[in-house]
VMD Tcl script that draws the C-alpha trace (Angstrom):
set ca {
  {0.00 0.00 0.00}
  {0.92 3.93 -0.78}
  {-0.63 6.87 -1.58}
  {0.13 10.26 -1.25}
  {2.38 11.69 1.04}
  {0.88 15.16 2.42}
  {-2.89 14.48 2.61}
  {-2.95 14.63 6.20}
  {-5.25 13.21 8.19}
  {-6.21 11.24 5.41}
  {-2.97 9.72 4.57}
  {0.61 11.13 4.97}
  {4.68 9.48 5.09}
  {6.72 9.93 7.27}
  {9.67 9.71 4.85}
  {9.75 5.98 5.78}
  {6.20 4.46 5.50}
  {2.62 5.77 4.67}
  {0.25 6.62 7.66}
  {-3.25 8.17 8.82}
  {-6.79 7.09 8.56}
  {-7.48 5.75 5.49}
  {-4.51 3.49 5.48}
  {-5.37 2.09 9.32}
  {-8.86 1.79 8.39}
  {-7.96 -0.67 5.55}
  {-5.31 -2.20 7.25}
  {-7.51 -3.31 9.81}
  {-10.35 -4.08 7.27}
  {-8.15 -6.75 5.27}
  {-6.29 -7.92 8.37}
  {-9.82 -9.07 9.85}
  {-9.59 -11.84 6.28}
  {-6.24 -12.63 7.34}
  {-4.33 -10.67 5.00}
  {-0.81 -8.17 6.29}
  {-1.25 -4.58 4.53}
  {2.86 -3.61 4.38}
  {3.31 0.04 3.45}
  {5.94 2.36 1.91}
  {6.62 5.81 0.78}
  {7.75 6.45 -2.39}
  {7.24 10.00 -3.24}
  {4.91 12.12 -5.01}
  {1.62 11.06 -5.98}
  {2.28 10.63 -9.18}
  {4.33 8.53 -8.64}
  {2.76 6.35 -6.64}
  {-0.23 6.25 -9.48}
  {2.75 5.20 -11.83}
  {3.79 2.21 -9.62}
  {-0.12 1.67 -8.68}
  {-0.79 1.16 -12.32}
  {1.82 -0.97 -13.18}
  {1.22 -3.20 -9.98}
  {3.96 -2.75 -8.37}
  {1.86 -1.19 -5.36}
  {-1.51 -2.72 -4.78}
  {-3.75 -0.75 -2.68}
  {-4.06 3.36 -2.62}
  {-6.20 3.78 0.13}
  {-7.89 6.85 -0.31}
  {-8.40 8.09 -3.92}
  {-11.27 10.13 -5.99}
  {-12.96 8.09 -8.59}
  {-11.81 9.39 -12.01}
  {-12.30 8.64 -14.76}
  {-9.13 8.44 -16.12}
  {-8.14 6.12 -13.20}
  {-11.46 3.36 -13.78}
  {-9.15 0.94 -16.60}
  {-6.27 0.34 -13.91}
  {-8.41 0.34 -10.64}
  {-11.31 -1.42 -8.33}
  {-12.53 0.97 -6.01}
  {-14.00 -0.01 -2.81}
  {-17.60 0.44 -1.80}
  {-18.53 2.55 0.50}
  {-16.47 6.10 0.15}
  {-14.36 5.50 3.42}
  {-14.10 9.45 4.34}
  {-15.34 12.75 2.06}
  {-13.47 15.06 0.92}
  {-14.36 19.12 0.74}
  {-12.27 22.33 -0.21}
  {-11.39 25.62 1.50}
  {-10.89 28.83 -0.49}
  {-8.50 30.67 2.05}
  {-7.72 33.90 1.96}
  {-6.02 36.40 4.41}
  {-8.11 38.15 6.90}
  {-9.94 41.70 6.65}
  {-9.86 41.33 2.77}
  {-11.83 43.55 1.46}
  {-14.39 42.26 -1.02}
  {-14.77 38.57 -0.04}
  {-14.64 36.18 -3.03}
  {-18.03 34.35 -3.12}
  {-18.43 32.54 -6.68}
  {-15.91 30.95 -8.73}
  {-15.76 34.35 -10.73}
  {-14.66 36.41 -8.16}
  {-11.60 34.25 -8.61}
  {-10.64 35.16 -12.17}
  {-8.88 38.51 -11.22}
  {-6.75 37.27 -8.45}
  {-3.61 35.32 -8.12}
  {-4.32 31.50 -6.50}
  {-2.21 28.63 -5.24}
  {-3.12 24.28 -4.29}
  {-0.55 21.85 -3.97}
  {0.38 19.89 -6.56}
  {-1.62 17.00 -7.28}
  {-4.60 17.72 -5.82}
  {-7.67 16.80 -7.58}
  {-10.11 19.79 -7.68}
  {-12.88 18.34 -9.98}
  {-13.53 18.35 -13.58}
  {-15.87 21.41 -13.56}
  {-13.67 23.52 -11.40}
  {-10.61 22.33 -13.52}
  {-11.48 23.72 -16.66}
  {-12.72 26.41 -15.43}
  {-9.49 26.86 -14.09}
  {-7.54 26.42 -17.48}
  {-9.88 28.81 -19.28}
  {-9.85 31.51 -16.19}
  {-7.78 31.13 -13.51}
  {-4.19 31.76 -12.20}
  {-3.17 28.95 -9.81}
  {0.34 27.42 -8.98}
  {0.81 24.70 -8.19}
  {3.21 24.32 -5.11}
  {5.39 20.62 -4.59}
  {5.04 21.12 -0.66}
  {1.16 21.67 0.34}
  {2.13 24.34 3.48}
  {4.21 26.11 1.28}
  {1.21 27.88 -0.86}
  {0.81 29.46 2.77}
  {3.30 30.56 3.38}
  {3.22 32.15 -0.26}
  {-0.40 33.48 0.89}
  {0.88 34.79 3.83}
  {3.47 37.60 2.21}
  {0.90 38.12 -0.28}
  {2.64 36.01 -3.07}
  {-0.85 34.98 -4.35}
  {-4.27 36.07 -3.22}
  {-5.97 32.81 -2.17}
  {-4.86 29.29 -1.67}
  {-7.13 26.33 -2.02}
  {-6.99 23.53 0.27}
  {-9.12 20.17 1.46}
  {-10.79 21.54 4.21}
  {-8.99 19.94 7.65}
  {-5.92 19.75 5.94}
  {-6.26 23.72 5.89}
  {-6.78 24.08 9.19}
  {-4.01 21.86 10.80}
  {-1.32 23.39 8.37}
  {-2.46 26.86 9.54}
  {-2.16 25.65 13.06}
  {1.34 24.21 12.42}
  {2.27 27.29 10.90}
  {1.43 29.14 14.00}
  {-0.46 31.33 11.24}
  {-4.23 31.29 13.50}
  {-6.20 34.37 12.86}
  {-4.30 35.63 9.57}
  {-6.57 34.07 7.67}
  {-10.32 33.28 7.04}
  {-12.32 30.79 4.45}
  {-14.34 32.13 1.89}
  {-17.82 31.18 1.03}
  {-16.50 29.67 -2.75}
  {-17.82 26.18 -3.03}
  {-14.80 24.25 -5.16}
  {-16.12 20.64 -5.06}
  {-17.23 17.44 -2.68}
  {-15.59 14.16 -3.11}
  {-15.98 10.96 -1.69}
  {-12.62 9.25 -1.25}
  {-12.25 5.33 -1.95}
  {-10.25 2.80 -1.08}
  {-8.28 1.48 -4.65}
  {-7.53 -1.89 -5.72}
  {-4.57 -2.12 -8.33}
  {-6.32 -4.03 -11.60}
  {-2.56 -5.28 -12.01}
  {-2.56 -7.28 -9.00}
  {-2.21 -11.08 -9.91}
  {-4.72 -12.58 -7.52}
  {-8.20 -12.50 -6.57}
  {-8.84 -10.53 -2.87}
  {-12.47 -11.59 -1.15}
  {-13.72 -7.80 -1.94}
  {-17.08 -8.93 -1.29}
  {-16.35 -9.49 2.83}
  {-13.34 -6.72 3.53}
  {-16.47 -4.24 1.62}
  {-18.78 -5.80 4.60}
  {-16.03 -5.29 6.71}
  {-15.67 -1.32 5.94}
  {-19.21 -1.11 6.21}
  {-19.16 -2.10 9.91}
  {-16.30 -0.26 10.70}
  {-18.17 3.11 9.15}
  {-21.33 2.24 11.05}
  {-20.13 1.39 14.47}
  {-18.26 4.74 14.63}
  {-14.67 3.15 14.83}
  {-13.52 4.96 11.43}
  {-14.65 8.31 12.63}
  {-12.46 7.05 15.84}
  {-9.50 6.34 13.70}
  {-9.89 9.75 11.38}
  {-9.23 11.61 15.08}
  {-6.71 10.05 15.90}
  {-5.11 10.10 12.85}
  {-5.34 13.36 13.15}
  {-3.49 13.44 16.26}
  {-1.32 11.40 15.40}
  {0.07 13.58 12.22}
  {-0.39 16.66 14.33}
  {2.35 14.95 16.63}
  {4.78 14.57 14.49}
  {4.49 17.23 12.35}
  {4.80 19.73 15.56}
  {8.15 17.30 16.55}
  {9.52 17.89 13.23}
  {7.91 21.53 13.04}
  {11.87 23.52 11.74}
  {12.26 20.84 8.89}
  {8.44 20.74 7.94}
  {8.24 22.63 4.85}
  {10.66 23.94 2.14}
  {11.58 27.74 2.22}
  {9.59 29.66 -0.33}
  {12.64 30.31 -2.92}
}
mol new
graphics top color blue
foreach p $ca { graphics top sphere $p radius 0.5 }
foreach p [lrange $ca 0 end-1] q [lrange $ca 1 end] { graphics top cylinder $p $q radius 0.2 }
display resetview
């Protein structure tokens, strides 16, 4: 199993091995059929869909549905967590961006990789200015000395980089409504044997309705919080 490395609580690396909710979820899930989940980290998330395609990973455990993505993978039923975006910009702005218009005069940022929807996507090409950043807390940072005008991130990942950042009450979320996904669990169509789907799906289901995966989400979170404040002067790249 990998997936990508800075979608915290969700799933993030250490540098060493992939963590965070989605990945102890389904670890549990498939060890309850008697099968070990081993995980590594091997970079970027492209990446990891390179090595997920080819089979040389198995499992992502938390992915968006594309459509590009449904010849090389099984996903999962049920979504195991959802997945919603924050327009953040930096407090006492003056006119508020509400619509997806108000964004085509300003300057915007979202880490690499992320997956903002095929609506909001072209949009995007046709009318937007957005960087893409390689480290997610950098486009912060970058929002923060006024590089750009707005930065776009899943919605708790926001919040705990802000709070890592020590960066609380320089910013505030906008009312712009990006895009909802529901993020599945991904089987690699490359892997060379069958898995009993069927049962670890039964298995998810249980764990989503008895409240344990809401359980591990927090603590995931607390978890990556840990860390990330114990490794807080080497967590993100300087803004060159």
């Amino acid at each position: 199993m990998s997936g990508p490395p800075d979608f915290p609580p969700v799933v993030w690396s250490d540098y060493l091995e992939i963590h965070g909710a989605a990945k102890e979820l389904l670890a549990k899930a498939f060890k309850q059929h008697g099968i070990e989940v081993v995980t590594d980290h091997l970079g970027g998330y492209n990446r990891v869909l390179n090595h997920f395609k080819k089979g040389l990973i198995h499992i992502i455990p938390a992915m968006t549905r594309d459509s590009e993505l449904a010849d090389h993978t099984t996903f999962i039923e049920p979504a195991i967590y959802q997945q919603t975006y924050a327009v953040i910009v930096r407090r006492n702005k003056k006119q508020l961006p509400k619509t997806w218009d108000d964004l085509i005069a300003l300057r915007g940022v979202a880490p690499r990789g992320l997956t903002l929807g095929d609506n909001f996507n072209q949009f995007a090409k046709n009318n937007l200015q957005i960087m893409r950043t390689t480290r997610p807390r950098q486009g912060l940072k970058m929002l923060e000395v006024g590089r750009v005008d707005y930065a776009i991130y899943p919605d708790i990942q926001g919040d705990l980089f802000v709070s890592l950042l020590d960066l609380e009450g320089k910013f505030e979320k906008t009312p712009v409504d990006i895009a909802t996904f529901n993020l599945h669990a991904g089987i690699s169509n490359a892997l060379d044997c069958d898995l009993p789907l069927e049962n670890i799906t039964h298995t998810i289901r249980e764990l989503i309705k008895s409240g344990e995966a809401a359980t591990i989400f927090n603590d995931s979170l607390y978890k990556w919080m840990g860390y990330s404040l114990d490794h807080k002067n080497t967590a993100y790249s300087p803004i060159e």
